[in-house]
C-alpha positions in Angstrom: -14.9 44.3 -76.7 -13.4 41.6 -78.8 -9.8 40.6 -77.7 -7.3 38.6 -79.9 -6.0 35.5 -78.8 -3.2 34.3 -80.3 -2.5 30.7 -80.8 -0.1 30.4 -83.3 4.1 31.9 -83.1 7.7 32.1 -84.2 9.5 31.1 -81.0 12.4 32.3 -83.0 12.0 36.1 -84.8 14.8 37.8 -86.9 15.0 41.4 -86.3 14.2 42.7 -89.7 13.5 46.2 -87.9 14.2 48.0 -85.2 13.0 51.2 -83.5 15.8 53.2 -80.9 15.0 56.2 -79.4 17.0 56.2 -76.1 17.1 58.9 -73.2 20.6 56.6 -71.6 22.8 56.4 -74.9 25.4 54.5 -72.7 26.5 50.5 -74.9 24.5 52.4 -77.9 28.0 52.2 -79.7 28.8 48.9 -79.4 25.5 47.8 -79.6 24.2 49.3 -83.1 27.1 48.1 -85.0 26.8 44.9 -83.6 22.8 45.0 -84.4 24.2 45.5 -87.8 27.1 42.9 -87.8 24.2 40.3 -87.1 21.4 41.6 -89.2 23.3 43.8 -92.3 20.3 44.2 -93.6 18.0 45.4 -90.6 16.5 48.8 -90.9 16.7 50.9 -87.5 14.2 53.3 -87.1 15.2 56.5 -85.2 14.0 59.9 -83.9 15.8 62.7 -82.8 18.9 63.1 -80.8 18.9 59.3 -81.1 18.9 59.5 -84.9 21.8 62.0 -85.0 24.4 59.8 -82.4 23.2 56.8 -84.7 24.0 58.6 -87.9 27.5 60.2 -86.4 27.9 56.8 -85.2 27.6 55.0 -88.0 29.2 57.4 -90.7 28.8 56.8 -94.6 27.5 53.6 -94.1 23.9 55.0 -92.4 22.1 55.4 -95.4 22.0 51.7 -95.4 20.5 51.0 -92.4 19.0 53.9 -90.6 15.9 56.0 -91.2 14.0 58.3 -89.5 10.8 58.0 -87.8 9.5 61.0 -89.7 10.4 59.7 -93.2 8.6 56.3 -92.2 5.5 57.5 -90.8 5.2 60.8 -93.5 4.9 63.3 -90.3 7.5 65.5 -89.0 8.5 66.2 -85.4 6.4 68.8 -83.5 8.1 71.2 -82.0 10.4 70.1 -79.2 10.2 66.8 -80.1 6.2 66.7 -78.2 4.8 64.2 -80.7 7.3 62.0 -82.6 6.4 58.3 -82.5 2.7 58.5 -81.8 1.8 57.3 -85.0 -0.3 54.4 -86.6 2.0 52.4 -88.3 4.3 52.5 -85.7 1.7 50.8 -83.3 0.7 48.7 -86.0 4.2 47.4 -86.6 4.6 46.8 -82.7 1.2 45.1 -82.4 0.4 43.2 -85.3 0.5 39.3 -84.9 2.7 37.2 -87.6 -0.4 35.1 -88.3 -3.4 37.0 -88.4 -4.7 38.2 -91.8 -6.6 41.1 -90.9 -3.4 42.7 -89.3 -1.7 41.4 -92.6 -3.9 43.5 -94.9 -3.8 46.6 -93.1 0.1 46.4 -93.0 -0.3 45.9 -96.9 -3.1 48.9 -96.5 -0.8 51.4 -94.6 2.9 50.5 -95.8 3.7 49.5 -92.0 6.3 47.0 -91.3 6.5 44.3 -88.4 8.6 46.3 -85.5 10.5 43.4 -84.2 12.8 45.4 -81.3 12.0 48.3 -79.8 15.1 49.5 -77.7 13.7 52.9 -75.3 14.2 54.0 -72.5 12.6 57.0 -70.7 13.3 60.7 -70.0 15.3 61.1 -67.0 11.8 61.9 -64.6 13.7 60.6 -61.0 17.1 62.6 -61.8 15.0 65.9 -62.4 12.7 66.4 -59.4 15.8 64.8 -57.4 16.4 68.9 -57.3 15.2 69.9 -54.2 14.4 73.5 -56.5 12.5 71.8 -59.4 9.3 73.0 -60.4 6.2 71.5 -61.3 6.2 72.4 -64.8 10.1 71.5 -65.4 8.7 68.4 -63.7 6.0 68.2 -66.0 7.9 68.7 -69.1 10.4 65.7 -68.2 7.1 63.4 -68.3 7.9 60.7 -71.4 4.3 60.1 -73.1 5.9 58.3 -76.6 8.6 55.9 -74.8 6.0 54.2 -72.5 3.9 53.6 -75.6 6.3 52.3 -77.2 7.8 50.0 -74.3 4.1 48.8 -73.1 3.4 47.9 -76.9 6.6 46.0 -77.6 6.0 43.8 -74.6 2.8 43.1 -74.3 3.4 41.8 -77.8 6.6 39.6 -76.9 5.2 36.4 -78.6 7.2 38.5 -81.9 8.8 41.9 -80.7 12.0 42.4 -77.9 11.5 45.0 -75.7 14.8 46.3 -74.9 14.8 48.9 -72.0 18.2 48.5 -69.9 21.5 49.0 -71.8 23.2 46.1 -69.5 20.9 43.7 -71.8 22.6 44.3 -74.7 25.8 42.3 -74.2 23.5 38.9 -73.9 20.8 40.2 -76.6 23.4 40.5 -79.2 25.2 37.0 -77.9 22.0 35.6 -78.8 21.5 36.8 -81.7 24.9 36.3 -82.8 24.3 32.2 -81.8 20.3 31.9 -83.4 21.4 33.1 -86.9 20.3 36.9 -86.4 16.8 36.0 -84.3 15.4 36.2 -80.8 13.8 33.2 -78.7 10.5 33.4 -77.0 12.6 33.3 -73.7 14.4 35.8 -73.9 11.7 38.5 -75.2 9.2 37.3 -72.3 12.4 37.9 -69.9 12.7 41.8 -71.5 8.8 42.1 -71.3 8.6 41.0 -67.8 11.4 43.6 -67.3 10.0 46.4 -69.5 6.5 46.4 -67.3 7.9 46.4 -64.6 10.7 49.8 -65.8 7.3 51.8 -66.9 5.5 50.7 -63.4 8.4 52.6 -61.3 8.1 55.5 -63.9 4.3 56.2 -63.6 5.2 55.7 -59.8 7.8 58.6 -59.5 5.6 60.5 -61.4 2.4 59.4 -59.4 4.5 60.1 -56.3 6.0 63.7 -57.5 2.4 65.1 -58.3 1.0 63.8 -55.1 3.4 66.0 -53.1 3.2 69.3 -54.6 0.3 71.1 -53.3 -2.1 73.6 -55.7 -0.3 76.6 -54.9 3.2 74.7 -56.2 1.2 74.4 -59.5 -0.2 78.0 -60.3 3.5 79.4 -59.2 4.2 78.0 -62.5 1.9 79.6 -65.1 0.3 83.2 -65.7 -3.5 83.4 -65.6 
């Protein structure tokens, strides 16, 4: 398997583009407006309930700014929201490296654009088995598949992209931001990468943990055979 290494960066990156798709909504108020005070032009991609409390949010001026993840990518929703982000030129846009050529073309190829924040965080797994009466399939359907994509993408690409995952962050991204002429340093993405790993580690635990203490019998109570 070939791997890229990349030897060549922009300690600085504006934020061009965004994706936020957010379980916690909590500083999302402040927070997108301010995104927008910095960057006026930066297009925020969004999904779902996200999308709507952006929209409300952000009134007439929305169509300026905000777009949905369906509209970029040319595929609606599934039903219940099951498959929303899963998409090529999402990934390509998280992923692809400033200076690499081959990535260039296939953005050129696809119509992608260079993701350069994601801001996710994850459906609420801990809060719902915290019920002593949750079942393993209500369990199960509280498992996020899209947002740790998304998260694990962002940072393992933080030479370019933020990774945003905790809402208490956003008072010193936008300070940043506001002081580096709309952009983000190299510090400060590795910092929210760092943190980002380590938010999806304790999720796949929980979940890891939850499933390890339900026996078989706790599974087919769930389903009709």
């Amino acid at each position: 398997m070939s791997i890229n290494i990349v030897e060549r960066i922009d300690d600085p990156v504006k934020v061009s583009n965004a994706l936020v798709s957010v379980s916690d909504k909590s500083g999302l108020d402040a927070f997108i407006p301010e995104l927008i005070a910095v960057n006026p032009g930066i297009r925020i991609l969004s999904t779902g309930g996200t999308y709507a409390h952006i929209q409300k949010l952000l009134g007439d001026s929305a169509s300026k700014n905000l777009i949905q993840v369906s509209e970029y990518t040319g595929q609606p929703e599934t039903q219940g929201g099951l498959v929303k982000t899963l998409d090529f030129k999402i990934y390509l846009g998280l992923l692809t490296e400033t200076y690499n050529p081959s990535h260039d073309a296939d953005m050129q190829r696809t119509g992608a654009v260079a993701i350069d924040m994601v801001v996710v965080n994850l459906y609420p797994f801990e809060k719902t088995v915290a019920d002593p009466e949750v079942t393993v399939e209500q369990a199960r359907g509280n498992i996020d598949i899209g947002g740790p994509c998304m998260i694990r993408a962002a940072a393992k690409n933080f030479h370019r992209v933020a990774s945003v995952v905790d809402p208490s962050d956003y008072r010193e991204i936008i300070a940043e931001m506001k002081a580096a002429r709309g952009t983000t340093s190299l510090d400060l993405r590795f910092r929210l990468a760092r943190k980002a790993f380590a938010h999806t580690a304790r999720y796949d635990q929980a979940i890891a943990g939850f499933l390890a203490s339900r026996p078989i019998n706790a599974v087919k109570s769930c389903y009709r055979f």
